[in-house]
C-alpha positions as CSV (number, residue, x, y, z in Angstrom):
1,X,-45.4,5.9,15.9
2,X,-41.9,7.4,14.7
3,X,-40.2,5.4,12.0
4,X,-36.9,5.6,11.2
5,X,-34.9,4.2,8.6
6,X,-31.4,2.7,10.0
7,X,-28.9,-0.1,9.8
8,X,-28.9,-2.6,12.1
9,X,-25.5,-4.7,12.9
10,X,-24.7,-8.3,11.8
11,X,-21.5,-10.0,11.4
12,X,-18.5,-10.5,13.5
13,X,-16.4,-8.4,15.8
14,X,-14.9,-5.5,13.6
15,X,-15.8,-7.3,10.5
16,X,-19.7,-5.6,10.6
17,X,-22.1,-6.0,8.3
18,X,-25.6,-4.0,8.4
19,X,-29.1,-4.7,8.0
20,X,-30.8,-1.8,6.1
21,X,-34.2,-1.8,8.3
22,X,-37.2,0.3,8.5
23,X,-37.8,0.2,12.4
24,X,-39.8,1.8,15.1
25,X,-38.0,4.9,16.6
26,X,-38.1,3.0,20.2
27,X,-36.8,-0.1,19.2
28,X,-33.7,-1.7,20.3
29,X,-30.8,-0.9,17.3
30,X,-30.6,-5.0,16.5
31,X,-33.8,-5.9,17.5
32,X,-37.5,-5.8,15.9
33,X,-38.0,-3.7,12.9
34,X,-40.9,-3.3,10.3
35,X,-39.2,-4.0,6.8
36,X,-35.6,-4.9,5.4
37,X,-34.9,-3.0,2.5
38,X,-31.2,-4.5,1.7
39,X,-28.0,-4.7,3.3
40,X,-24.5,-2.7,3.6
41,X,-21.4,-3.9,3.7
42,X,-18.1,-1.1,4.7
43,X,-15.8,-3.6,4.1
44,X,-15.2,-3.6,0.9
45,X,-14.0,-1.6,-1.6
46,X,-16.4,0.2,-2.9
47,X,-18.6,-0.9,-0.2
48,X,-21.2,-3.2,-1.3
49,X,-24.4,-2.5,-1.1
50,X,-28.2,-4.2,-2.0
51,X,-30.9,-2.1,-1.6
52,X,-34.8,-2.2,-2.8
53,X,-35.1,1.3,-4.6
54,X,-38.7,0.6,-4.8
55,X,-39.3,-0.4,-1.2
56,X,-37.0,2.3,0.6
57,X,-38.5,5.3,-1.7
58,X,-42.8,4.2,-0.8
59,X,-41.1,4.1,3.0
60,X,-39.3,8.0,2.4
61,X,-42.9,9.3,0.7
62,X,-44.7,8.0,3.9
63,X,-42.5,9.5,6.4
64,X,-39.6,7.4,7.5
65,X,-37.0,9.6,8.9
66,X,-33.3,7.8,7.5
67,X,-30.6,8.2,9.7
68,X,-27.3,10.5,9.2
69,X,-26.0,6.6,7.8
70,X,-28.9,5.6,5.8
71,X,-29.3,9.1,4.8
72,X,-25.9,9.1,2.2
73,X,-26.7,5.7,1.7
74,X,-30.1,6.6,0.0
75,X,-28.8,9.9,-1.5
76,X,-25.8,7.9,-3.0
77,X,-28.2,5.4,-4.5
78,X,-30.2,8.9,-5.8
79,X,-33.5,8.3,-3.4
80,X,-33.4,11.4,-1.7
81,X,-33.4,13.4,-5.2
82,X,-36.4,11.1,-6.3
83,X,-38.4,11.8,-3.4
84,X,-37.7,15.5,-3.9
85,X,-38.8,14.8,-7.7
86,X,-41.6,12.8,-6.6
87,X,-42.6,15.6,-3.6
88,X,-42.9,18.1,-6.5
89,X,-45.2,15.8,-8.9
90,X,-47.9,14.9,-5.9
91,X,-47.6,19.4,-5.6
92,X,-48.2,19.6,-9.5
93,X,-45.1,21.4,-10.0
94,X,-43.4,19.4,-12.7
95,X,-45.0,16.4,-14.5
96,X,-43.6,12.8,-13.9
97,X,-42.4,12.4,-17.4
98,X,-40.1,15.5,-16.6
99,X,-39.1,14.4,-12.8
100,X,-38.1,11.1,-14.7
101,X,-36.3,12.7,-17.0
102,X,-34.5,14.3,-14.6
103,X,-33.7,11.4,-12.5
104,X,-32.5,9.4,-15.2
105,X,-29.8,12.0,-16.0
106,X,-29.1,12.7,-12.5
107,X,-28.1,8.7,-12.2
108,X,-26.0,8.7,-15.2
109,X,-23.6,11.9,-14.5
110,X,-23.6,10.6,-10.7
111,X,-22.5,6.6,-11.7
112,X,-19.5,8.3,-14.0
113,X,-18.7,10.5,-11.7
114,X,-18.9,7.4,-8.9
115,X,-17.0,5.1,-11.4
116,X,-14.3,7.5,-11.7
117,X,-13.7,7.9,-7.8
118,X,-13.6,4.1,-7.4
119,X,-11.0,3.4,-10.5
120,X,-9.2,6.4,-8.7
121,X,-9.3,4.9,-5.6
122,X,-8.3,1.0,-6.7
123,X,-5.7,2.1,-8.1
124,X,-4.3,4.9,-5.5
125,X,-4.0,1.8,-3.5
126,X,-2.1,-0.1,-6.4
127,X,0.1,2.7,-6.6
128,X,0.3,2.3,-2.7
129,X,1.6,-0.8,-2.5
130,X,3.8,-0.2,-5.4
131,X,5.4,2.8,-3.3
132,X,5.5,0.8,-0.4
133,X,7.2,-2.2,-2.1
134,X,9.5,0.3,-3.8
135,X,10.5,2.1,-0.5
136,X,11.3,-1.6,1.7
137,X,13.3,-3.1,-1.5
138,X,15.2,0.1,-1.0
139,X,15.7,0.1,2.0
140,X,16.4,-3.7,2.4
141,X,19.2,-3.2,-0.2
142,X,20.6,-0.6,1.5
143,X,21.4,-2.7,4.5
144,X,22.8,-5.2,2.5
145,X,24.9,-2.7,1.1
146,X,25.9,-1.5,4.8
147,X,26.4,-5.1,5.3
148,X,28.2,-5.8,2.8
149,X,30.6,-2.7,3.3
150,X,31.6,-4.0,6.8
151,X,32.0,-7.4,5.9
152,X,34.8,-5.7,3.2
153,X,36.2,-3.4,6.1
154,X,36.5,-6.6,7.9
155,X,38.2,-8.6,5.1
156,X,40.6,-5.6,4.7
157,X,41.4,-5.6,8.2
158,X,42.3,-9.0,8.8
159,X,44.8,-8.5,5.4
160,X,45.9,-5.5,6.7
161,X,46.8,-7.2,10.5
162,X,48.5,-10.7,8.6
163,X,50.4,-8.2,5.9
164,X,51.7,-6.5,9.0
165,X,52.4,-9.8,10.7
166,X,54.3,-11.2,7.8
167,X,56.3,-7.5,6.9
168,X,57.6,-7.8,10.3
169,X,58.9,-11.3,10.3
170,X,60.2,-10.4,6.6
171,X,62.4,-7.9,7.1
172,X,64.8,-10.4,9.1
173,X,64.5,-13.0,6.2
174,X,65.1,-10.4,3.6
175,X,68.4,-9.2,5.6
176,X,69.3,-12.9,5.5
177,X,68.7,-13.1,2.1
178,X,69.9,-10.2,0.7
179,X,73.7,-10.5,2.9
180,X,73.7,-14.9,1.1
181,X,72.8,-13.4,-2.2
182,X,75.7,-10.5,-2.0
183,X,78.4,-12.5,-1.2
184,X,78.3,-15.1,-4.1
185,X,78.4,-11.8,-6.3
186,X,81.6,-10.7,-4.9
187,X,83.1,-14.2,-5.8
188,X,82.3,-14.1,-9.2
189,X,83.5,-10.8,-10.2
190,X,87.0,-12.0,-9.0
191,X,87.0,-14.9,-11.4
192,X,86.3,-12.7,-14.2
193,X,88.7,-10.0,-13.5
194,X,91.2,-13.2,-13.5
195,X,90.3,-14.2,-17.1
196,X,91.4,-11.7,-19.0
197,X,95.0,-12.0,-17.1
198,X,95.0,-15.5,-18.2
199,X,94.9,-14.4,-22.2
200,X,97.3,-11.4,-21.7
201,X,100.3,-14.1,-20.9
């Protein structure tokens, strides 16, 4: 009997969550399986992820094939190197203290590393948003600065069309003006030229 390792789905339409199962080769992708070793979940960030280290690596040294999925899953989590460790201590090529030793090390540089990518990653989306926020406030006050900048041609235009209106209806009050104001001028003068005739006698 082939045995794979594989996810099988759970969860609601395009909000899936998976099953990590170990399962008969033949059998239906949600239907009977063996074992559960844990569960996955894509739609987080990072993805979550429960898995029984102990479990899935006794399934790997008996044979289980993972799936392409499962596969990264398990090397992520550092199974596959362990069974590769654990492949060369049932040959007697290293001793289990060594292939320990080396697993242990391999975990630590490989969470860093993993730790890194994630802070990286939470805040590339930060910085995301922050762009995108930046780019729409810009944009939004650049429309109210359009707007604004018609609203002011508008205003200017409506001042421009009464000034007009009221320059053409002045000019024939001015002319009015100007002839009444003229010709009390032209009566004073003659009074004043008269004075001084007035002291010479």
């Amino acid at each position: 009997m082939a045995v794979k390792i594989r996810l099988a789905r759970h969860g609601r339409k395009k909000r899936a969550i998976y099953d990590i199962v170990v399962a008969d080769a033949r059998a239906p992708r949600d239907g009977k399986f063996i074992e559960k070793l844990g569960q996955y979940n894509p739609n987080v960030t990072p993805a979550g992820l429960v898995l029984d280290n102990e479990r899935a690596l006794h399934w790997l040294m008996v044979g289980a094939l993972p799936t392409d999925t499962t596969r990264k899953i398990l090397s992520v989590e550092g199974l596959m190197y362990q069974k590769h460790l654990q492949v060369g201590v049932v040959k007697g090529a290293i001793s289990q203290e060594d292939a320990d030793k080396k697993h242990t090390a391999w975990v630590e540089t490989k969470t860093k590393s993993r730790e890194e990518r994630i802070a990286n990653l939470v805040s590339g989306k930060a910085d995301i948003k922050k762009a995108a926020l930046a780019a729409e406030t810009k944009k939004k006050e650049g429309i109210l600065a359009k707007r604004a900048e018609a609203e002011q041609a508008l205003i200017a235009a409506a001042e421009a069309e009464e000034a007009a209106k009221i320059a053409a209806a002045a000019p024939k009050v001015e002319a009015v003006v100007e002839e009444t104001v003229e010709a009390p001028a032209a009566t004073e003068e003659a009074p004043a030229t008269e004075a001084p005739e007035a002291d010479k006698e």
